[in-house]
C-alpha positions as CSV (number, residue, x, y, z in Angstrom):
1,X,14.2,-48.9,-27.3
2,X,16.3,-51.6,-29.3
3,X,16.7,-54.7,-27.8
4,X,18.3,-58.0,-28.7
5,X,15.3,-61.4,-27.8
6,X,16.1,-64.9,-28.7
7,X,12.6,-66.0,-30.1
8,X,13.7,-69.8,-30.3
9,X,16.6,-71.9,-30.2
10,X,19.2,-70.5,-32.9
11,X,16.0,-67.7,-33.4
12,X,17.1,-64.2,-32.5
13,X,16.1,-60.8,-33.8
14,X,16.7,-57.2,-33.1
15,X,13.5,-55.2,-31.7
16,X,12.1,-51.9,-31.2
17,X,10.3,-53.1,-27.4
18,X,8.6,-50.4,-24.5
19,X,11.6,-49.2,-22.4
20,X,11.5,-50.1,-19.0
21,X,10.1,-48.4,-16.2
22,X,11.3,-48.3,-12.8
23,X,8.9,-49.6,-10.4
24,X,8.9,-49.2,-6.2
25,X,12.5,-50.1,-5.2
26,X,14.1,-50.1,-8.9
27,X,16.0,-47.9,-11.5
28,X,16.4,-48.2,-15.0
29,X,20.2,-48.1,-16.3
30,X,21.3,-47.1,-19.8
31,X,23.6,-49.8,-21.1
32,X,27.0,-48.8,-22.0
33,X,28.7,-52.2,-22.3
34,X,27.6,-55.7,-22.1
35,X,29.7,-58.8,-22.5
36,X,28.4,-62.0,-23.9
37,X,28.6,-64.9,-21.7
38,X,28.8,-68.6,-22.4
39,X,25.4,-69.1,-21.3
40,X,23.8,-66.5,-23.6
41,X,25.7,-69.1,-25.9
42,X,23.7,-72.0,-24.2
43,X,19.9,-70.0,-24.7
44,X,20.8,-69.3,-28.1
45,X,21.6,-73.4,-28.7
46,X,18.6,-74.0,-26.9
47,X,20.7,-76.6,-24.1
48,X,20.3,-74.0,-21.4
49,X,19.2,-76.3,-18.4
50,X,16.4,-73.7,-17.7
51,X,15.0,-73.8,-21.1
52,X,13.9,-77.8,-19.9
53,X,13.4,-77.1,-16.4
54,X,11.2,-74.1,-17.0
55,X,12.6,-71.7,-15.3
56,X,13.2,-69.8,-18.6
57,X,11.4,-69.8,-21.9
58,X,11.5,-68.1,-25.4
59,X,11.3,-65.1,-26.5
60,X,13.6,-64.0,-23.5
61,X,15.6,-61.0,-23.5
62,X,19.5,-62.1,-22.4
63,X,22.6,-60.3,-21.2
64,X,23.8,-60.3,-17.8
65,X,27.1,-58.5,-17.7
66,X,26.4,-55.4,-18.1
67,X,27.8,-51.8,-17.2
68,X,25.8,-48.2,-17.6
69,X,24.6,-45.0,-15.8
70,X,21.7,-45.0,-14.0
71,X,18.8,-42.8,-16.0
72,X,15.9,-42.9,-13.3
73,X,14.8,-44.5,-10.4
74,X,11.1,-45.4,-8.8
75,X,8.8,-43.3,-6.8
76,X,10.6,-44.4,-3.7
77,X,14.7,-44.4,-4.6
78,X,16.9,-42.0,-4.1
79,X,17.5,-39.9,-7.1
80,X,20.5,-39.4,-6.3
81,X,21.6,-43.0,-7.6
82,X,20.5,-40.8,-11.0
83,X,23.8,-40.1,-13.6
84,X,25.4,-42.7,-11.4
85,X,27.7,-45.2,-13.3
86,X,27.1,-48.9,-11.9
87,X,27.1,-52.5,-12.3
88,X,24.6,-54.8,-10.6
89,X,24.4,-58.5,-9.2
90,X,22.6,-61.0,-11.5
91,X,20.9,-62.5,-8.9
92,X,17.9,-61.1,-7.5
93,X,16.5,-62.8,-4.0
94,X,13.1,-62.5,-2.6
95,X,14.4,-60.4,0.2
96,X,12.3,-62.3,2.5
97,X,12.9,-66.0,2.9
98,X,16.0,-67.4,5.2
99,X,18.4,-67.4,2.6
100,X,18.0,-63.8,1.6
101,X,17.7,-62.4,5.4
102,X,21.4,-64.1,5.8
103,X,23.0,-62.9,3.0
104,X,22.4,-66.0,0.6
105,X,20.2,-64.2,-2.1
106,X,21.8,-66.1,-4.5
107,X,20.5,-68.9,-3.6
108,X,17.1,-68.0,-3.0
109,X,14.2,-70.4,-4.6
110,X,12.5,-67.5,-6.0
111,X,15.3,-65.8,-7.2
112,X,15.4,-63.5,-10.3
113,X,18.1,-63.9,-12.8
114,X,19.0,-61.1,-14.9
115,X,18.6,-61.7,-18.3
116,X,18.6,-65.3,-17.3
117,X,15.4,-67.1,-15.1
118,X,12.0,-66.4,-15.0
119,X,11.9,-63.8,-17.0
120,X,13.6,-60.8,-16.2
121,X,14.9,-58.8,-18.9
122,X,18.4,-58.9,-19.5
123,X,20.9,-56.2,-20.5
124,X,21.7,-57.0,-24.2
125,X,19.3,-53.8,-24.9
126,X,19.6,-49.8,-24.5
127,X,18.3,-50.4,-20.8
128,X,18.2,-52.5,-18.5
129,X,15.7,-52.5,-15.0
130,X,17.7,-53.3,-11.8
131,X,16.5,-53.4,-8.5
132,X,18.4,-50.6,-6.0
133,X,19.5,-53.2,-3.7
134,X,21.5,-55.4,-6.7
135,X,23.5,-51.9,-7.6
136,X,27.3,-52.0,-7.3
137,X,28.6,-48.0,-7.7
138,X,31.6,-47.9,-10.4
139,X,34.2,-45.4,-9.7
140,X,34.0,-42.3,-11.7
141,X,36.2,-42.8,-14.9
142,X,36.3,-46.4,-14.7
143,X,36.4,-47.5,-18.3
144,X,32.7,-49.0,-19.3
145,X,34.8,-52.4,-20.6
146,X,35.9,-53.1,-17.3
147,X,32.1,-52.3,-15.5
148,X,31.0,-54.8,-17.8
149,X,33.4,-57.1,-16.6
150,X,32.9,-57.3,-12.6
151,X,30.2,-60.0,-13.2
152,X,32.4,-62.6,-14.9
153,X,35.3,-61.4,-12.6
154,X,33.5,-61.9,-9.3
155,X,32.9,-65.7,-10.3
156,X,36.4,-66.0,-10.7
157,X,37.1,-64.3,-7.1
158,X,34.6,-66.8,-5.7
159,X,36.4,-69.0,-6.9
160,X,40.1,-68.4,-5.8
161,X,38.5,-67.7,-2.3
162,X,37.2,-70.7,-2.4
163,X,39.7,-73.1,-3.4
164,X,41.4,-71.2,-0.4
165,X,44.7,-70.0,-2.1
166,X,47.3,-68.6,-0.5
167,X,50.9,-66.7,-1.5
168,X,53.0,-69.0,-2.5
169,X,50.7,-71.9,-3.3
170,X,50.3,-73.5,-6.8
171,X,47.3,-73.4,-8.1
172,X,46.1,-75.2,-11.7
173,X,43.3,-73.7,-13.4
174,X,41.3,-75.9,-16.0
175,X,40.3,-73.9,-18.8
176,X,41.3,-70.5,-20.3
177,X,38.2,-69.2,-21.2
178,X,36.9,-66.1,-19.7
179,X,36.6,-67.6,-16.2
180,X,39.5,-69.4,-16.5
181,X,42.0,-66.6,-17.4
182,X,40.2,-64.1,-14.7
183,X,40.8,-66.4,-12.0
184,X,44.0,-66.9,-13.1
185,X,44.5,-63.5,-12.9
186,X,43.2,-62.7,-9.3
187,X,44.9,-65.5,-7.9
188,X,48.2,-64.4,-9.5
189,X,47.4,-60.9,-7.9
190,X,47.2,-63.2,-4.8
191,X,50.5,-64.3,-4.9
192,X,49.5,-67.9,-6.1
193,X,51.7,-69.7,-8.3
194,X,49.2,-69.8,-11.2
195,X,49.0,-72.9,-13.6
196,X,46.8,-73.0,-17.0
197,X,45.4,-76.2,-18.6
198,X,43.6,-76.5,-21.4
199,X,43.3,-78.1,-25.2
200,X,43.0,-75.7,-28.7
201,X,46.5,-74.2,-29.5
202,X,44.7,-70.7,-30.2
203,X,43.3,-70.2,-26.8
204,X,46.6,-71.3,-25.3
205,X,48.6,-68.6,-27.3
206,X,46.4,-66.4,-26.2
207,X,46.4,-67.4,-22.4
208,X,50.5,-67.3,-22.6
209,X,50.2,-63.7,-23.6
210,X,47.8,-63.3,-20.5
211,X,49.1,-65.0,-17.7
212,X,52.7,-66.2,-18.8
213,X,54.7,-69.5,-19.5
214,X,53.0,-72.3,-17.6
215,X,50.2,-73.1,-19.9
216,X,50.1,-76.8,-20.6
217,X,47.8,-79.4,-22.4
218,X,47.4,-82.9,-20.7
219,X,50.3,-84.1,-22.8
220,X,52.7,-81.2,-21.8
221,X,51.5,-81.0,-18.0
222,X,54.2,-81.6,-15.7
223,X,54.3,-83.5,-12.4
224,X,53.0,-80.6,-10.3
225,X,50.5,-81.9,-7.6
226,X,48.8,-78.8,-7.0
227,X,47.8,-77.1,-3.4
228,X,44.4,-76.2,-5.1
229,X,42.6,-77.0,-9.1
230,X,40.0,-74.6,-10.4
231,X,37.9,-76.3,-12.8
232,X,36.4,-73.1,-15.3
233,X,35.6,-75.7,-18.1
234,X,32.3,-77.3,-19.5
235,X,33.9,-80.5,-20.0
236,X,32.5,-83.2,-17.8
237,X,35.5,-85.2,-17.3
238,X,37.0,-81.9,-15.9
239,X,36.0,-82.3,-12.3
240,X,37.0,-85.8,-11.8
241,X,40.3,-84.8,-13.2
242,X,40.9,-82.3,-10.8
243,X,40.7,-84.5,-8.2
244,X,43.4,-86.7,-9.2
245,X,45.4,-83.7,-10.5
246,X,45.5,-82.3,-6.6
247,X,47.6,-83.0,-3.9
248,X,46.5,-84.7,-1.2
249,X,44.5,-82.3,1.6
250,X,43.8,-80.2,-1.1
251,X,41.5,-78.2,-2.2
252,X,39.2,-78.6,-5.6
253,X,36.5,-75.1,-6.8
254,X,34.2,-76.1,-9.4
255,X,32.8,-73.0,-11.4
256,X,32.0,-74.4,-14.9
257,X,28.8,-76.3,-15.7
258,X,28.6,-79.1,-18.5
259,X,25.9,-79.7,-20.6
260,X,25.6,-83.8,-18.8
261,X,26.5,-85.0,-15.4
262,X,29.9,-85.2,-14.0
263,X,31.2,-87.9,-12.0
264,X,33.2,-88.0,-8.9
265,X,34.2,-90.7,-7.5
266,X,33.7,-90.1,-3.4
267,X,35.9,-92.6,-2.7
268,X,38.5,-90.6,-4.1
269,X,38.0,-87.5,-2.2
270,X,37.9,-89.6,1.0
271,X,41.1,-91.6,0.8
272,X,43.0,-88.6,-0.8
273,X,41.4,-85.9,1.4
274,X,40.1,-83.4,-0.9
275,X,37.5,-80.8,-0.2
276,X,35.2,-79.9,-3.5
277,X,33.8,-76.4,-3.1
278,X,31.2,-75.3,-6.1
279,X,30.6,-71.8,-6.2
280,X,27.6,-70.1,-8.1
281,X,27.5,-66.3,-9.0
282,X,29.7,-63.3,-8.3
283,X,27.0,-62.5,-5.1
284,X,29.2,-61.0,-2.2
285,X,32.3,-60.7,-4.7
286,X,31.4,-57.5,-6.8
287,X,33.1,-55.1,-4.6
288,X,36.4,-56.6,-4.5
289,X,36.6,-57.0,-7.8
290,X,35.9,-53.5,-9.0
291,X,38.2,-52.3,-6.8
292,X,40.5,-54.6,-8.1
293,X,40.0,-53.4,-11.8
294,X,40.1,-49.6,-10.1
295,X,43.1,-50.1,-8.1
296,X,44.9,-51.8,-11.8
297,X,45.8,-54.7,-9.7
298,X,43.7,-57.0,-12.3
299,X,43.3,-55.5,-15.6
300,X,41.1,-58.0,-17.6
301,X,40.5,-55.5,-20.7
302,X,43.1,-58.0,-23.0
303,X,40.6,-60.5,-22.6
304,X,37.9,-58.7,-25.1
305,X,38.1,-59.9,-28.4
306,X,35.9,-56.8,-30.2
307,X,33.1,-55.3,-29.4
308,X,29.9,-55.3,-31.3
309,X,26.3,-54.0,-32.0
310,X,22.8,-55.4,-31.1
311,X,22.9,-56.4,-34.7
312,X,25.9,-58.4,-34.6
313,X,24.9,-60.7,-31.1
314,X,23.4,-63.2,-33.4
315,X,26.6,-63.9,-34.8
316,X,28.3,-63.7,-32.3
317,X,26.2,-66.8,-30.8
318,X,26.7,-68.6,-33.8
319,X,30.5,-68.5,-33.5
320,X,30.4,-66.8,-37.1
321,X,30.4,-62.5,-36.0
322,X,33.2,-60.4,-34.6
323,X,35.7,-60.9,-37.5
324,X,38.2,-58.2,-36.0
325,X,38.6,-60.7,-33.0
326,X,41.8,-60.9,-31.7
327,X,42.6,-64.7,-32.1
328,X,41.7,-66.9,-28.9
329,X,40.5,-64.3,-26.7
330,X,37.6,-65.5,-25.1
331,X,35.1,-62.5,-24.7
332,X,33.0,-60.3,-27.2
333,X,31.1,-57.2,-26.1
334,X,28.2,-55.6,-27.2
335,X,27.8,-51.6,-27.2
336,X,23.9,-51.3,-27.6
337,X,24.2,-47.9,-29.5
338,X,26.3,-48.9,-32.0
């Protein structure tokens, strides 16, 4: 099968590899969509934190958002999971340690990541090996676009649940970038009063036609003291600033990751009573977020700028492919057959 490997950093080729074969407890999916993800961006740079850590290392196959039908399973599944369409968690636990046993896979010490750590293969590729137990069913119908899309939108879900918003309250999101505009999204489905912050004029046009009027840059951002901030951003000032953006005894989710350390200063959070939740995966928010997408109640499909071939990931990477992209939307996908 053709399958897209970064062989070093800015290195990438398309190859003809052995398809996968599912083992005890696995099937093998064929891809139908897969979305490209800021930290596909990050393996391709070569600034990955796991690329120095070594809980990844070239050539690695990437691609963790990912949508397809399920082509066969080991000696021991169900084949009745077989011409299923699905969706899967990223993160594969142990199953055995404390963590996993209590629902916490996702932060399991020996943890898989697809397309991500220690090697599993990811889903930029024709197919894709995914354990049974990491399988989220799609409804029948539901476009491949928005399969591909649960991953990225169960982060965001995380994340309104865990800055704890409710109908009526304001909320200020830091960054309209995939994330960003998805969590804006569910917690506007909530009810939430839903602010936008961010900096390039394109990606703000583009997050007006998304999520509306209140949009701001640091120099436009009103007085609004916020019952909750969401920082989706890379930026390592962001955190900090989300702190002294929210009101007092509120509440501050931290979903983005910069590429250096971010500073808080404690002191802050004491005297202002903040709580700082950081959330990590879309583990335990899946569900609710396809049916979500099923139900139409969150329809993230504007957000995809074009999709594109195995041929064109490279490019993409670079920040040079997709030049049907509709300006400032944030996400590319990849059909592996095209």
């Amino acid at each position: 099968m053709r399958a897209f490997v970064l062989t070093g950093p800015r290195r990438a080729e398309v190859r003809d590899v052995d398809p996968p074969v599912a083992g005890p407890g696995q099937v093998v999916v064929d891809v139908t969509r897969a979305g490209v993800c800021g930290t596909d961006a990050e393996f391709y740079a070569g600034t990955m934190t796991y690329l120095h850590s070594g809980e990844a290392a070239y050539p690695m196959r990437i691609g963790h958002e990912w949508a397809g039908v399920v082509a066969s399973v080991g000696p021991d599944v169900d084949p009745g999971w077989i011409g299923r369409p699905v969706t899967g968690d990223t993160m594969l636990g142990c199953g055995d340690c404390d963590r996993c046993r209590t629902g916490r896979g996702y932060l399991c010490a020996d943890r898989y990541e697809i397309g991500i750590r220690r090697g599993w293969p990811g889903a930029l590729a024709e197919q894709v090996p995914v354990p049974v137990t990491a399988l989220a069913p799609l409804p029948d119908g539901l476009p491949p676009a928005l399969g591909a899309l649960v991953e990225p939108g169960g982060n965001a879900l995380r994340a309104v649940r865990a800055a704890r918003t409710s109908p009526g309250d304001r909320l200020l999101v830091l960054g309209p970038g995939t994330i960003g505009l998805l969590t804006a999204m569910f917690a506007a489905a909530e009810g939430a009063e839903v602010h936008v912050l961010g900096v390039e004029e394109a990606s703000l046009a583009f997050a007006r036609s998304v999520v509306g009027d209140r949009v701001w840059t640091r120099e436009t951002l009103p007085h609004l003291r916020p019952d909750a901030v969401i920082d989706a951003t890379d930026d390592p000032a962001a955190p900090a600033l989300a702190v002294d953006l929210v009101e007092p005894g509120g509440r501050v989710a931290l979903i983005g990751l910069s590429g250096e350390p971010s500073r808080i200063d404690t002191r802050t959070l004491v005297l202002r009573n903040v709580a700082v939740a950081g959330v990590l995966s879309a583990s335990g928010g899946l569900a609710d977020t396809i049916a979500a997408y099923a139900s139409g109640r969150v329809d993230p499909r504007p957000l995809i700028a074009a999709t594109v071939g195995l041929d064109e990931v490279a490019a993409v990477l670079a920040g040079t492919g997709a030049h049907d992209r509709v300006p400032g939307a944030p996400k590319t996908h990849v059909d592996p057959r095209i």
